[in-house]
C-alpha positions as a LaTeX table, in Angstrom:
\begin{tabular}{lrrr}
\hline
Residue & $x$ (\AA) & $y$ (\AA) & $z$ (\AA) \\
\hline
Unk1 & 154.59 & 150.52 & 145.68 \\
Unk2 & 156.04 & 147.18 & 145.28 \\
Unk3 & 153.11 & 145.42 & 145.58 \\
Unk4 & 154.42 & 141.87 & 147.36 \\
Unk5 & 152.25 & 139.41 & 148.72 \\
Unk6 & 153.65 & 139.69 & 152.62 \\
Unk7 & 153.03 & 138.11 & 155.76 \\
Unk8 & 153.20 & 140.54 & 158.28 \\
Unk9 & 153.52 & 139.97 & 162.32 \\
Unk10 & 152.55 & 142.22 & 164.74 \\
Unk11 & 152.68 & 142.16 & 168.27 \\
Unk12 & 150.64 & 143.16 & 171.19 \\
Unk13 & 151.31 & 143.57 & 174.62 \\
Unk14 & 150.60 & 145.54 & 177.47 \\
Unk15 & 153.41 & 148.05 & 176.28 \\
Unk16 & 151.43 & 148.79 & 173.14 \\
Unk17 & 151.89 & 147.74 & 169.76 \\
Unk18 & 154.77 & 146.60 & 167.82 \\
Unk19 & 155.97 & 145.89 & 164.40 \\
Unk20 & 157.66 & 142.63 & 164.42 \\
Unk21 & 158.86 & 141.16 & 160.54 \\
Unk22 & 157.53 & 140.91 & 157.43 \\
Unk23 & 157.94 & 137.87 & 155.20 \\
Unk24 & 157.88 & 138.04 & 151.34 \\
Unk25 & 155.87 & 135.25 & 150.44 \\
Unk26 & 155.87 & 135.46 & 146.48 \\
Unk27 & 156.36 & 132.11 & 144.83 \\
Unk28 & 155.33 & 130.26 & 148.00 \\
Unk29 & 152.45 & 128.15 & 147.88 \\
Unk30 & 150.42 & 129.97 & 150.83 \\
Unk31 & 148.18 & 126.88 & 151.97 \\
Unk32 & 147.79 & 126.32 & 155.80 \\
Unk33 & 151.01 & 124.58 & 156.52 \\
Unk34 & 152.93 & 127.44 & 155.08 \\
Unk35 & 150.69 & 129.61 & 157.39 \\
Unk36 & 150.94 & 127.66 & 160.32 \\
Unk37 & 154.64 & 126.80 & 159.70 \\
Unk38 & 155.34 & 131.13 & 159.73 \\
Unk39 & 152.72 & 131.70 & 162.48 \\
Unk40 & 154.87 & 128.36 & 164.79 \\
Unk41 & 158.15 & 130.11 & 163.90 \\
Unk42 & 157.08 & 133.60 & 164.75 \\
Unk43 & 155.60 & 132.21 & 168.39 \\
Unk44 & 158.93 & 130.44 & 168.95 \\
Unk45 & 160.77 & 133.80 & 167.83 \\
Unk46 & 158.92 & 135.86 & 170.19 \\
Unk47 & 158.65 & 132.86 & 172.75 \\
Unk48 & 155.54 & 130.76 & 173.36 \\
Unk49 & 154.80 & 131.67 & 176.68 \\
Unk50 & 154.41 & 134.74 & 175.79 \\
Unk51 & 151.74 & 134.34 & 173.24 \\
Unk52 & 147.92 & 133.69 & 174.28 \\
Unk53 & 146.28 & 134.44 & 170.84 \\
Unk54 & 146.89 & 134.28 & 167.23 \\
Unk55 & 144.54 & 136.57 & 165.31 \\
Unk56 & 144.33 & 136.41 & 161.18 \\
Unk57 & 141.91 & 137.14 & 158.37 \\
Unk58 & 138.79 & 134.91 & 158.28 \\
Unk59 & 139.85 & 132.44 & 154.79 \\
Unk60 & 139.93 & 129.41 & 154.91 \\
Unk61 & 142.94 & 128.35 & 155.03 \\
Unk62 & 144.12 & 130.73 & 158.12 \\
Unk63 & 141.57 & 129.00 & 159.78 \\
Unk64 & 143.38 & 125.74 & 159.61 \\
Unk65 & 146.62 & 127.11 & 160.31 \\
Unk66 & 145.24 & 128.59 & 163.61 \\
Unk67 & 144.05 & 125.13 & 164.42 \\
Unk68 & 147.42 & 123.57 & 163.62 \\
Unk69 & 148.90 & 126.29 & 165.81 \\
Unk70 & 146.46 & 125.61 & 168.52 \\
Unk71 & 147.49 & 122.12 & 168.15 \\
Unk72 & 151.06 & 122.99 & 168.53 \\
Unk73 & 150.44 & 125.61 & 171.56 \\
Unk74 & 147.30 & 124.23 & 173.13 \\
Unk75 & 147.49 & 127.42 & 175.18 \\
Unk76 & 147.05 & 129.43 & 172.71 \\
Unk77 & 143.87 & 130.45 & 170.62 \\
Unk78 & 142.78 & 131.65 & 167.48 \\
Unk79 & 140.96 & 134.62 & 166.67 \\
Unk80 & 139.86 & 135.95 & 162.65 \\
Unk81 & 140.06 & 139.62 & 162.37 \\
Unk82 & 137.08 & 141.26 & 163.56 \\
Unk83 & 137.64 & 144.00 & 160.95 \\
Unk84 & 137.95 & 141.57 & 158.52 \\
Unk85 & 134.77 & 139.97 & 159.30 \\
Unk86 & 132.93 & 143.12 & 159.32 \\
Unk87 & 134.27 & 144.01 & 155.93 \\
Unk88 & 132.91 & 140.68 & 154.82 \\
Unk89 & 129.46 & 141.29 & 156.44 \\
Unk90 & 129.33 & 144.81 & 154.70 \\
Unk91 & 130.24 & 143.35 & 151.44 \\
Unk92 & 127.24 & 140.88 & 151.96 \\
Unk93 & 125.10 & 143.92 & 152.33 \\
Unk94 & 126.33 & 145.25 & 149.56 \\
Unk95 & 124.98 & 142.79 & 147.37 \\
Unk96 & 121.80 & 143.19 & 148.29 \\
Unk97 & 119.83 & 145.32 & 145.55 \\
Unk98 & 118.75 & 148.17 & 147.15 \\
Unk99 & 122.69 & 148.47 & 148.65 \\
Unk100 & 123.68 & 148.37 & 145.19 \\
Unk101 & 121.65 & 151.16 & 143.62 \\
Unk102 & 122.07 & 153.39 & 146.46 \\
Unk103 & 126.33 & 152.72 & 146.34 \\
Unk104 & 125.89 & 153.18 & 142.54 \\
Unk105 & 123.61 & 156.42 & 143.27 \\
Unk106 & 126.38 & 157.82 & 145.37 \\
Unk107 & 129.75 & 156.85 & 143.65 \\
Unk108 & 128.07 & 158.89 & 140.65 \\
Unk109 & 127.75 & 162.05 & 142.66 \\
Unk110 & 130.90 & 161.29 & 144.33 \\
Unk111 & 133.16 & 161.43 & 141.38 \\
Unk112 & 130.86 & 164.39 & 139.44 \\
Unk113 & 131.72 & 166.30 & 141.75 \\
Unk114 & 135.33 & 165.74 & 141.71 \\
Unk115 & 136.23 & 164.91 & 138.29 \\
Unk116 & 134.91 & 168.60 & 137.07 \\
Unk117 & 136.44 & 171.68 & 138.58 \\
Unk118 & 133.71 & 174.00 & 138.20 \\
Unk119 & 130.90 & 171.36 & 140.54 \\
Unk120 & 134.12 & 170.73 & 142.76 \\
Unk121 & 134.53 & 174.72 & 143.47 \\
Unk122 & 130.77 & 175.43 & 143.84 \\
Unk123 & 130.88 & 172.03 & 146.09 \\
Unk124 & 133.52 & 173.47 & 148.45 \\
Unk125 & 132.13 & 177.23 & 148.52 \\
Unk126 & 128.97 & 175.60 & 150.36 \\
Unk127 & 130.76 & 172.64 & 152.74 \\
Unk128 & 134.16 & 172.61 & 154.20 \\
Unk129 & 134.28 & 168.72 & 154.23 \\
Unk130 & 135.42 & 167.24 & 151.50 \\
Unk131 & 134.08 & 164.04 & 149.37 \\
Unk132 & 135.29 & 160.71 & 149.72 \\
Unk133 & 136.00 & 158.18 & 147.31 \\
Unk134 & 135.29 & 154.34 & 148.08 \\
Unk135 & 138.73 & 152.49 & 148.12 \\
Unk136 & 138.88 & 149.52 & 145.42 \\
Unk137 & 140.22 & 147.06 & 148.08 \\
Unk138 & 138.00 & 147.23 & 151.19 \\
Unk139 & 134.42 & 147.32 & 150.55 \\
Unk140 & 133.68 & 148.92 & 153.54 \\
Unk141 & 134.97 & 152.46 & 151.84 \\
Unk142 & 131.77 & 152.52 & 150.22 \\
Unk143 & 130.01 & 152.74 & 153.76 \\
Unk144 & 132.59 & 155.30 & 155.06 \\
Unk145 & 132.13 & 156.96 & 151.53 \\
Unk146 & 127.79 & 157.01 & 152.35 \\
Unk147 & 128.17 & 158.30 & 155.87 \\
Unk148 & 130.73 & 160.80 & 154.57 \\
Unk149 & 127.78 & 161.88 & 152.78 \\
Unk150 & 125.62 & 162.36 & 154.82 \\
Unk151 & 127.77 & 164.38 & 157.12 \\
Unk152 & 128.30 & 166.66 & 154.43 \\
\hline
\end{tabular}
C-alpha cells in the first residue's frame, strides 16, 4: 500500500456508478482553492450540465470549496458525506464515558479471543461467526465491532 494522500472522483448517474480519476495530491497545499480548483476542473471534465451536486467529507475546508464551486456553478449544490457525518456523530458518542468503558470492555475480549489459539478454537467450536476487530481509521468499526457482538 502506497499510502498517497489522493483526491478521488466518482461519478453518479442513472447508469450506476463510476470511477472517474484520481489525483495525487502529495506536496500540494490542500486548502479550499486547491479543492475547489480540482472539484471546477473535474465538473468541466465531465461537463457542467451534467453535474447537479458535489458531495465531500464534512472539514472545513471542503466546505468552502463547495461554496466556491457553488459560486462557480450556481446550479449546482453541495452535499458533506452522510457517512462521514455519521462517523463523526459516532465518534462523539464515543467519547462519552460510559461509550468508552464499554468499547474498552469489548476490544479486550475481542482480541483475547483472537490473539490465543486455544480461546480462539473453544470460541469457534460454540459460534460459527467470527469476531471482529475495530478498524484504526473509522471509528465507527468499534460500533460494527459491538453489534458483531452481540450477534454472536
Amino acid at each position: 500500500m502506497c499510502r498517497r494522500p489522493l483526491l478521488n472522483l466518482l461519478v453518479v448517474s442513472l447508469n450506476g456508478e463510476m470511477f472517474l480519476k484520481a489525483v495525487d495530491t502529495g506536496g500540494e497545499t490542500k486548502d479550499a482553492a486547491y479543492i475547489a480548483r480540482q472539484l471546477i476542473d473535474y465538473i468541466r471534465e465531465v461537463g457542467a450540465d451534467s453535474v447537479i451536486q458535489v458531495v465531500t467529507d464534512s472539514a472545513v475546508v471542503c466546505k468552502v470549496a463547495g461554496r466556491l464551486v457553488e459560486q462557480e456553478f450556481s446550479w449546482i449544490t453541495w452535499t458533506p458525506c452522510t457517512p462521514h457525518c455519521l462517523d463523526l456523530l459516532l465518534e462523539d458518542v464515543g467519547k462519552l464515558p460510559w461509550a468508552v468503558e464499554v468499547v474498552a470492555e469489548a476490544k479486550a475480549v475481542v482480541k483475547f479471543i483472537t490473539n490465543h489459539h486455544r480461546s480462539q478454537a473453544l470460541f469457534r467450536g460454540k459460534s460459527a461467526l467470527d469476531l471482529l476487530k475495530p478498524g484504526d481509521t473509522r471509528f465507527t468499526t468499534n460500533f460494527i465491532m459491538l453489534d458483531h457482538m452481540l450477534e454472536v
